[in-house]
N, C-alpha and C positions, 0 to 999 in steps of 0.2 A: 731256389728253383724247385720249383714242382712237377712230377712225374704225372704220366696221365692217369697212374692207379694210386696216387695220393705220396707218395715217397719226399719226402723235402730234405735237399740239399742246400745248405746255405754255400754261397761261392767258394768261401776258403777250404771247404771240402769237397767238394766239386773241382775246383784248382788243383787239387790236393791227387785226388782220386785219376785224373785225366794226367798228370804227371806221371803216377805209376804205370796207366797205360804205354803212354810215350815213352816211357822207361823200360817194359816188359818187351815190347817191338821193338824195339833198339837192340836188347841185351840176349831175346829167344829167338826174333826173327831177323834180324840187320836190318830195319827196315824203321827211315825215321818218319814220324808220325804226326804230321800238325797239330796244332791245337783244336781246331775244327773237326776234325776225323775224330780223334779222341777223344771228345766231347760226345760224337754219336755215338761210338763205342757206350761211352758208358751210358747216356741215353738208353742204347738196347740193352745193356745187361739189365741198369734199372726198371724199364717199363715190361721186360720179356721172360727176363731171369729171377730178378729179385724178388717177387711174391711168391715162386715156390721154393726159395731160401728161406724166407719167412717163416710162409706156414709148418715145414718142417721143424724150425726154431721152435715155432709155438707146440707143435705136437710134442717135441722133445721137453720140452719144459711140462706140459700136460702130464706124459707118460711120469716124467719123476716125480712130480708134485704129487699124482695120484698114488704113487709107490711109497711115498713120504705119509700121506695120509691113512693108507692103509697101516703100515706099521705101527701109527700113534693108534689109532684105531684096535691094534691087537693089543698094545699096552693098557688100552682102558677095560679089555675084557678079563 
């Protein structure tokens, strides 16, 4: 399944991911949760949330990569 900002879920993690949902509202809120529901649930994390977890991941990987570079970088001097 694909997101409307490109993100792909194959079902058995989608299955997977919507379970946890149903699991979380069950066990934080008493509250049980369809399949359908928890399907949009993650829908919105996915299409609303999840590209500014991303880009973060990437800046974090940016910032050490660059951290790593520069150090090799003072060894060659």
């Amino acid at each position: 399944m694909t997101s409307k900002n490109g993100i792909q879920l194959d079902r058995a993690t989608k299955d997977e991911m919507t379970k946890s949902i149903r699991n979380f509202f069950l066990k934080e809120r008493g509250e049980e949760m369809g399949h359908l529901a928890s399907e949009m649930v993650l829908d919105f994390i996915t299409e609303e949330l999840a590209p500014e977890f991303y880009n973060r991941g990437v800046m974090d990987s940016y910032r050490l990569m660059s951290e790593k570079v520069a150090d090799i970088q003072l060894l060659l001097k």
